[in-house]
N, C-alpha and C positions, 0 to 999 in steps of 0.2 A: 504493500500500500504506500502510496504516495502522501504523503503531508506537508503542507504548509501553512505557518503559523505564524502570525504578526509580519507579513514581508510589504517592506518599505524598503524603497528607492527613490529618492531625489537626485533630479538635475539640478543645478540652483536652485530656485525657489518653487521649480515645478515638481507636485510627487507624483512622480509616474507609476508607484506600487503604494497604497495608503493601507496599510495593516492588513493584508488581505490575508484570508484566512479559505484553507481549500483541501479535501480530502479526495482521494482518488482509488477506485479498490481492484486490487485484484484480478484483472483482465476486462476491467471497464474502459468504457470509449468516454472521454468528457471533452465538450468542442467548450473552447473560450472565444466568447464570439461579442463583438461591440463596434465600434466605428474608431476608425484611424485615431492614433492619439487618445488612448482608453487607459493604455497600459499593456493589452495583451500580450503583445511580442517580448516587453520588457517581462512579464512574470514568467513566459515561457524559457526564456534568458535566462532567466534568476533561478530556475528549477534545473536548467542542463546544467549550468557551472559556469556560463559566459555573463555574468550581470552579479557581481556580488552585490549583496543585499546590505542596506544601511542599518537595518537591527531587523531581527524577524529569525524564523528557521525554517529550512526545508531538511525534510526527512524520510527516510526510503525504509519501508518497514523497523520504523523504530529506532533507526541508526540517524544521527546528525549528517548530514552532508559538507559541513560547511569546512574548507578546508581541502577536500578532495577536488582534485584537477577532474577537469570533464573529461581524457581521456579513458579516466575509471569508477567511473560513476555508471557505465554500463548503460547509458542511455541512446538511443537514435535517435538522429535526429536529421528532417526533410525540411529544405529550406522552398519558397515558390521560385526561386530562380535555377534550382536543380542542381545547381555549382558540379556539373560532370566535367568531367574532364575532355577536355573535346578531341586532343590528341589519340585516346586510346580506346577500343574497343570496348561494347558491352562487357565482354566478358571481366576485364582488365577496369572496370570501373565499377561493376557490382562486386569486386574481388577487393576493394584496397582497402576495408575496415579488418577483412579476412588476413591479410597479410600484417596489417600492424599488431594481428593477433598472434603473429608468428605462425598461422597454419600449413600444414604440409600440401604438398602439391596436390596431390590426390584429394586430399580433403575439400581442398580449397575448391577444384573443380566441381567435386560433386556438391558441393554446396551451393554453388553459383546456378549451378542446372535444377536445384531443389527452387532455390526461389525465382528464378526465372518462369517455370513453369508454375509458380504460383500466382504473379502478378500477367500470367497469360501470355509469355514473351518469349515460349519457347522454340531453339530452333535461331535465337538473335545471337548467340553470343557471339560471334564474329563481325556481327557489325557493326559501322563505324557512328557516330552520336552525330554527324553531321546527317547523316542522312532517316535521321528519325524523324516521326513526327511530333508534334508539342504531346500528345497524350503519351505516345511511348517512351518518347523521354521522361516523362512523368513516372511512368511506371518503372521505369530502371532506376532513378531517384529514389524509390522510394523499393525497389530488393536491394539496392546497398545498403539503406538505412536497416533491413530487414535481417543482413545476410549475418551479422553478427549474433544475431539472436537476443538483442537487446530487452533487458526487462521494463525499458519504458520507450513508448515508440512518441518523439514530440515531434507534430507537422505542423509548420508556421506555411498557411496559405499556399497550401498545397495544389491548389487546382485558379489558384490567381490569375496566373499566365493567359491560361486557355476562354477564348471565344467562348459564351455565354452556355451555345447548344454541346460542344461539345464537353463544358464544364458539366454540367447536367448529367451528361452520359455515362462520364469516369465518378461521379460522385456515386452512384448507384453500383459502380464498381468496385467502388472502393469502402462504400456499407458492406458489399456482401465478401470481398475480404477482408478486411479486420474483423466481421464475426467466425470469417472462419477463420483465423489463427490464431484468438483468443487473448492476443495480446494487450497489454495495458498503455493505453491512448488518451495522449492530450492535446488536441486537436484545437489549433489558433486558425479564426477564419471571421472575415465580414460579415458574410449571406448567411441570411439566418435559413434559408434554405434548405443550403451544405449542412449547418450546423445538425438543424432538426433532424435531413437523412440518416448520418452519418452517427449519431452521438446517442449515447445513452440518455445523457443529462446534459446537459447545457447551462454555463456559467454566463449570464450577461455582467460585461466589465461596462463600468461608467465613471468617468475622470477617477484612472484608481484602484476604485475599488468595487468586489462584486455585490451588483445591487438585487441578482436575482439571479436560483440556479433550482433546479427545477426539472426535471423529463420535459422534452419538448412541449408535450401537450398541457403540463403543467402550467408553464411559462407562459404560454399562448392563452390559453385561458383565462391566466389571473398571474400580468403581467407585475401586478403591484405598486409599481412607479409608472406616474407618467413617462418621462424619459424612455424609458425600456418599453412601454407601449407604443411609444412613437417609432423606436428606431425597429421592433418588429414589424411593423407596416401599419399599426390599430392608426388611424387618421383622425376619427373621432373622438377624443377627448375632450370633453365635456364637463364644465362646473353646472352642477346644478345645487341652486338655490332653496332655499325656507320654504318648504312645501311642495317639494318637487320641481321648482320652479325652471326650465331651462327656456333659450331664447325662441324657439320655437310655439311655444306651449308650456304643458307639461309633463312631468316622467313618475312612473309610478314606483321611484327608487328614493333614498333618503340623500339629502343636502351632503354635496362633497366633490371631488373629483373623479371619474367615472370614465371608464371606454363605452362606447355604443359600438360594440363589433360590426361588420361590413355586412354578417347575415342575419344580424336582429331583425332586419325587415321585411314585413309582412303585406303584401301588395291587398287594396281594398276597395271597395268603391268608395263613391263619399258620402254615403247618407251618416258615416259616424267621423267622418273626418277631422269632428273637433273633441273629440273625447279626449281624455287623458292620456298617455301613450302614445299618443300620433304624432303622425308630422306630413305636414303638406308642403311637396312646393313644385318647382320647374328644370326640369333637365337640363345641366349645365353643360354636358360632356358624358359622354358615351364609349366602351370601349368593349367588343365583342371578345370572350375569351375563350368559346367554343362550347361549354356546358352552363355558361350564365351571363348576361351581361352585367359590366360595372361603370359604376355610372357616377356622379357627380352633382348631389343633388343641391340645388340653391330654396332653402328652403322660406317660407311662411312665416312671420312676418319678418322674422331678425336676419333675412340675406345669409343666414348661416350656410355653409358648404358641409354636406354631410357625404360620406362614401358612401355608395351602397350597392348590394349584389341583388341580383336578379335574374330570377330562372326565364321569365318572359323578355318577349322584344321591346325594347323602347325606343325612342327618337328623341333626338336632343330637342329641347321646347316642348316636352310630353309633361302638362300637367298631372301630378300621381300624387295619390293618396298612399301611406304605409301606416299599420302600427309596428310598436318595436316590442320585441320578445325580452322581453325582463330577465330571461336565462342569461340573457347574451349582452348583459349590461354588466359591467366589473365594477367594484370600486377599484380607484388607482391611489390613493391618497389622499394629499389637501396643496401639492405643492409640485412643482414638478422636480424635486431635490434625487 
């Protein structure tokens, strides 16, 4: 098990690690996932050995780490730029954590051909890195990091590089490998996406420190912080006032800050359009996404912009009636801290 406990890191006057505190067990996936400038990369830093920490501790089933050089710390680690060696062959570049292990030749080869056939690359190892593509590069990147056997596998933006669709692709790839080799994974990445496919649980980092961690669906649901509902995509964040009060209308939730999720809404006519719970207004923007449209709605009377999903067709200027489903209303706080 991985642990960390109290890790702080300052730049001058900036903390880019503020007492974060973080467990990790046993052949689990944990993605730390936030926006540039969070911290992420520096905790993942601070955990291999490359970022000493200004007071705090990391610790590897019970042992202190601090003090141990990262080439023995036993970690891997997958950077998004791949840092292959371009000179030398797959083989010759999924072999050189094997070699600084002093392994024998024989060993060394059939290890290379163990994990090459695991990240699906068998049949490469003669070939040259120039002539790969960005996903197969990828996956050589990541059986070097592999080919050691490392008891903690740490990927800083691992699928960064790659064009949107083919990010997508490897991400699915790379769920259904790391379930199968059961290794223990801390996974630094933007897209909450990636994170969600990829990850057991999910760390969201905010200036720092973790402000929410959570199973995907956890987090998603009952994000907690404003903040952290924004940067996973919730748009509607919402004060509402003494009595339900929000600008639209009313809600049939208590005074505070609040998500109004993107599928609270419930398409109606308007003979009840002013009830409590509703919201009326006029399509701002339209965007078809193959099993719902989402939309942009400008609502009744407060010009509010609300997101909204929808199984039916709409048209931009389409006056609509919604209620909103209370299930799918969160509190998030009182502040967006």
């Amino acid at each position: 098990m991985l642990t960390v406990r109290s890790a702080t890191v300052s730049f001058g006057r900036v903390k880019a690690l503020d007492e974060v505190d973080l467990e990790v067990a046993t052949g689990e996936v944990v993605a730390i996932l936030g926006p540039s400038g969070c911290g992420k990369s520096t905790l993942l830093r601070a955990v291999a050995g490359l970022q000493p920490l200004d007071s705090g501790e990391v610790h590897w089933d019970g042992e202190d780490l601090a003090g141990l050089p990262v080439h023995r710390r036993d970690f891997g680690l997958m950077f998004q730029e791949h840092a292959l060696f371009s000179h030398r062959d797959v083989e010759a570049n999924v072999a050189f954590g094997l070699r600084m292990q002093k392994m024998d030749a024989a060993r060394r080869s059939l290890r290379v051909r163990e994990v090459l056939g695991l990240v699906g690359l068998a049949g490469f190892r003669e070939r040259q890195i120039s002539t790969l593509s960005g996903g197969e590069a990828q996956r050589v990147a990541l059986a070097r990091s592999l080919a050691p056997e490392p008891r903690l596998l740490m990927l800083d933006e691992p699928l960064g590089s790659l064009d949107r669709p083919r990010r997508e692709e490897l991400t699915e790839e790379l769920r259904v490998l790391l379930r199968g080799i059961g290794v223990t994974v801390l996974h630094v990445t933007h897209d909450h996406d990636e994170a969600f496919a990829v990850a057991d649980r999910v760390a969201v980092m905010q200036s720092g420190r973790i402000a929410r961690i959570g199973t995907p669906a956890e987090i998603w649901h009952d994000p907690r912080h404003p903040a952290v509902a924004r940067f996973l995509g919730h748009a509607n964040v919402v004060t509402v006032g003494e009595g339900g009060s929000v600008p639209w209308g009313r809600l049939n939730v208590d005074s505070g800050v609040v998500v109004v999720r993107a599928d609270a809404f419930r398409r109606m006519d308007g003979s009840s359009a002013d009830a409590d719970g509703t919201v009326t207004g006029t399509v701002a923007d339209v965007r078809f996404r193959g099993d719902r449209f989402e939309m942009t709605l400008r609502t009744d009377p407060g010009d509010v912009e609300l997101e909204v999903r929808d199984p039916r067709p709409v048209t931009k200027g389409d006056r609509l009636h919604y209620s909103i489903d209370r299930g799918a209303v969160m509190p998030v706080g009182a502040s967006d801290a």
